[in-house]
C-alpha positions in Angstrom: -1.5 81.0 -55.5 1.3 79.1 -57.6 3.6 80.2 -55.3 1.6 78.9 -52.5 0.8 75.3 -53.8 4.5 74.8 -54.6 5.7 75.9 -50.7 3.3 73.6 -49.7 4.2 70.9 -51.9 8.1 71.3 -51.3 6.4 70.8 -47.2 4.6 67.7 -47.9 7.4 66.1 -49.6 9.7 66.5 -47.2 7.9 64.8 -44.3 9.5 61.3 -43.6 6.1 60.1 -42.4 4.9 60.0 -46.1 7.2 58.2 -47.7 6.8 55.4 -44.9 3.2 55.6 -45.5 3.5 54.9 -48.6 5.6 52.6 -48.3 3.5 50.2 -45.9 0.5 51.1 -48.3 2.6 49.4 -51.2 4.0 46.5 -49.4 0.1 46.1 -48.1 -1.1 45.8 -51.6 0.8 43.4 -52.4 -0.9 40.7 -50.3 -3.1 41.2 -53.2 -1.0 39.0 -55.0 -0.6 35.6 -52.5 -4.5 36.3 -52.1 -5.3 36.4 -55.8 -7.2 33.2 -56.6 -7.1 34.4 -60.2 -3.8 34.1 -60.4 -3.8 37.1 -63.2 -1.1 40.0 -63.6 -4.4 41.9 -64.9 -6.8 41.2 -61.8 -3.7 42.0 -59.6 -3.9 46.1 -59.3 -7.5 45.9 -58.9 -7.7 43.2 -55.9 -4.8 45.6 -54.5 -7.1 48.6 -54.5 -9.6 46.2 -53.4 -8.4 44.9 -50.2 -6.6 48.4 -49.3 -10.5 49.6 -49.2 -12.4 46.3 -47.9 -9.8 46.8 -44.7 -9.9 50.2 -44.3 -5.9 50.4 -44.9 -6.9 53.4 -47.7 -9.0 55.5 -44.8 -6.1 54.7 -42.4 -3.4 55.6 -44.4 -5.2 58.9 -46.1 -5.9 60.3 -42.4 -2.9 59.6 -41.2 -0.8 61.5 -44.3 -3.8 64.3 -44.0 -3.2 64.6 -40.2 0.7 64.6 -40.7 0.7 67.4 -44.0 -2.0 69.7 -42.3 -0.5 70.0 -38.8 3.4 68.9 -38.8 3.6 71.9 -41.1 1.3 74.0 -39.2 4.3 76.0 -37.5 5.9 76.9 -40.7 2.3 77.8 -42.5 1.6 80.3 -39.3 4.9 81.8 -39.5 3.6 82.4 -43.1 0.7 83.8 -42.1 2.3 86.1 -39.2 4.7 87.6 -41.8 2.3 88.2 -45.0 -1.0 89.1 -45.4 -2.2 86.1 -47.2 -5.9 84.7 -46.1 -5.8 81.3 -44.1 -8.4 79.3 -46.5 -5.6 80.0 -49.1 -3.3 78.3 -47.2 -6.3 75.7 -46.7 -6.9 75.4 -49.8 -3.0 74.9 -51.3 -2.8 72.3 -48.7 -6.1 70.7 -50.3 -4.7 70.4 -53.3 -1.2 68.9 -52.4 -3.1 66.6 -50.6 -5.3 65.4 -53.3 -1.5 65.2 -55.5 -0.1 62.9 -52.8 -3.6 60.8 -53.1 -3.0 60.7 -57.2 1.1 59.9 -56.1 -0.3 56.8 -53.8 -2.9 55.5 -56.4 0.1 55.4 -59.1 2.3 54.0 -56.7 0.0 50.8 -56.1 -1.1 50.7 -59.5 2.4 50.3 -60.8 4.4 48.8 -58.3 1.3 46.1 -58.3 1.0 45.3 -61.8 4.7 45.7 -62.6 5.6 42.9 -60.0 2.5 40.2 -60.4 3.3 40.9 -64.1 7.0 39.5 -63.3 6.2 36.9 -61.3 3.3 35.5 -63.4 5.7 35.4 -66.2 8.2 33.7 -64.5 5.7 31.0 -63.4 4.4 30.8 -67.0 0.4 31.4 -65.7 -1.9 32.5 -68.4 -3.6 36.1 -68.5 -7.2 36.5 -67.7 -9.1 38.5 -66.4 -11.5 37.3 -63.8 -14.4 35.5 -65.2 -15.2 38.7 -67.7 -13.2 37.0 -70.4 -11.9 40.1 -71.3 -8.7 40.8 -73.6 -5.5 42.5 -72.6 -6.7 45.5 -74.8 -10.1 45.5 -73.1 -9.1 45.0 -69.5 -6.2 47.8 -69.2 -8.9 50.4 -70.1 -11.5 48.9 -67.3 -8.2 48.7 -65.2 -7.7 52.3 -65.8 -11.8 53.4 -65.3 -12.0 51.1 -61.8 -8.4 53.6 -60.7 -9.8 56.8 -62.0 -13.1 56.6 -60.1 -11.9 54.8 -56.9 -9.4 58.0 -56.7 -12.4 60.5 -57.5 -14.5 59.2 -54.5 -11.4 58.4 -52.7 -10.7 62.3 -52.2 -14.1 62.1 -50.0 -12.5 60.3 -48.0 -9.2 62.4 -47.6 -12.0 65.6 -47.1 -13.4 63.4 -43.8 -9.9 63.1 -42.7 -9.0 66.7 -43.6 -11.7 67.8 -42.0 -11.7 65.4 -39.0 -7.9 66.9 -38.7 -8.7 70.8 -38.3 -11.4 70.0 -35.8 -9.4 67.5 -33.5 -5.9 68.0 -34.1 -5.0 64.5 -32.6 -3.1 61.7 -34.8 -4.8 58.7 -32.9 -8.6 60.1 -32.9 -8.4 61.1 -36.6 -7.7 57.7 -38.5 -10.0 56.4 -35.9 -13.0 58.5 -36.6 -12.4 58.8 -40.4 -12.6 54.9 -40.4 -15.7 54.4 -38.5 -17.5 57.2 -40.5 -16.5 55.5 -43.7 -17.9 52.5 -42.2 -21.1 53.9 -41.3 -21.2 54.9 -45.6 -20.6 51.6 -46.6 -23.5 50.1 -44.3 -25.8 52.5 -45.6 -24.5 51.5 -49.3 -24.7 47.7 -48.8 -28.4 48.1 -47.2 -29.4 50.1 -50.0 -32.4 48.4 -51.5 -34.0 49.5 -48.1 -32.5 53.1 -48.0 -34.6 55.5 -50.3 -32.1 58.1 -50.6 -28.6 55.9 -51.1 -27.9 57.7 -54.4 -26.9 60.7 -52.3 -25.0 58.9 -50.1 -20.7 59.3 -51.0 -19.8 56.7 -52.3 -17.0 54.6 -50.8 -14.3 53.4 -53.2 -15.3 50.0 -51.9 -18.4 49.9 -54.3 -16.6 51.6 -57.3 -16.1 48.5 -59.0 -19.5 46.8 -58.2 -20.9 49.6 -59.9 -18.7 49.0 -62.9 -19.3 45.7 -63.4 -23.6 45.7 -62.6 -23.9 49.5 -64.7 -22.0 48.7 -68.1 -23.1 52.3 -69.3 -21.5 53.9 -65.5 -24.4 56.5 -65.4 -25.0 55.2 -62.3 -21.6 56.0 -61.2 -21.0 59.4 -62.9 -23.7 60.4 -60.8 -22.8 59.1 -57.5 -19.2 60.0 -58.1 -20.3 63.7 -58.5 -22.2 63.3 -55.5 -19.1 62.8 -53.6 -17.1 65.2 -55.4 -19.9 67.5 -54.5 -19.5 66.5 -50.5 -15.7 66.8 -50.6 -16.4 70.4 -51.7 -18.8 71.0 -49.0 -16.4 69.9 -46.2 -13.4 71.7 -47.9 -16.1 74.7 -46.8 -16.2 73.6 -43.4 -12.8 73.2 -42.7 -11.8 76.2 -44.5 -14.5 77.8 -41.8 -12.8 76.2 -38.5 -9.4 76.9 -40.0 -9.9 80.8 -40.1 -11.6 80.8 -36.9 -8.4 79.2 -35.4 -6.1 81.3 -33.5 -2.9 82.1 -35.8 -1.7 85.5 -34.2 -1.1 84.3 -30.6 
């Protein structure tokens, strides 16, 4: 399975396509930083991941990189299968995890490249550090910084499973960003009209609400459990494409 996970990694990192992507995803972000009314190196990686979510960019970007890893490689992965006898929700499931590495590799990449530039130019310009209207200290706000990252990437990797999924079934680079952003849509609807929908704590939850919740549930129970709840869905449609992937025909 080691084996496996590293052939498919040495795949996905040698597709053009995702370097681009993440490229556009970074230089995207950083209209956080003209749009930042807080004018705060701190506030900056957060409003990045903020606005990549609030427009859809995140869904966008994840379906396209899940479209391109799962079937630019397909040729080489049946090849694979054709010459050992090694079950296709293996190869499924190596690709599910590279994925969810290039989602981590993405997250870092707007982290860092966010806060390492507003950090530069806000020290140029002299502008204080705060961090919006929490009043929170540098040594208080990098650990929030670092909670708001690790559970928009957590829920995020429901949203790569839609687009994974959405991939297997369609196998059509327009129609999958498409549909995952519409669905994730629908989610966030469903979240923001909540106080009128009995069953919203099983509903994923979009990374779009991740900091909401952080801010209005200072103790994140709330969030622990809805997080799991989309961990527990991403699971479920790993299931499902793992099912439509065997039943695809490998040995014509």
């Amino acid at each position: 399975m080691i084996k496996l996970f590293k052939n498919e990694l040495r795949k996905f990192l040698g597709l053009r396509r995702i370097y681009i992507v993440y490229l556009v995803t970074m230089l995207f972000s950083l209209l956080s930083i003209l749009s930042n009314n807080q004018k705060s190196a701190l506030f900056t990686p957060i409003s990045a991941i903020q606005l990549l979510n609030t427009t859809y960019i995140m869904a966008i970007v994840v379906s396209i990189f899940s479209y391109s890893f799962i079937l630019e490689t397909e040729n080489k992965t049946i090849k694979i299968l054709r010459m050992k006898s090694i079950q296709p929700a293996k190869i499924l499931f190596a690709k599910f995890l590279v994925g969810i590495v290039g989602m981590l590799i993405l997250f870092l990449t707007v982290l860092i490249g966010t806060t390492a530039i507003a950090s530069l130019i806000y020290e140029i310009k002299g502008v204080d550090v705060t961090f919006l209207k929490m009043h929170l200290s540098k040594e208080l706000a990098i650990p929030f910084i670092a909670k708001v990252y690790f559970f928009q990437f957590l829920c995020s990797i429901f949203v790569f499973s839609v687009s994974f999924f959405i991939s297997i079934i369609f196998n059509n680079i327009i129609f999958t960003p498409i549909a995952t952003t519409i669905f994730i849509m629908i989610l966030d609807t469903l979240n923001m009209v909540k106080r009128y929908f009995s069953l919203v704590n099983y509903i994923p939850l979009n990374s779009n609400n991740v900091f909401r919740e952080l801010v209005n549930q200072p103790d994140f129970s709330n969030l622990y459990r809805r997080t799991l709840v989309c961990l527990i869905y991403s699971a479920l449609l790993f299931l499902l494409s793992a099912y439509v992937y065997r039943k695809k025909d490998i040995t014509a």
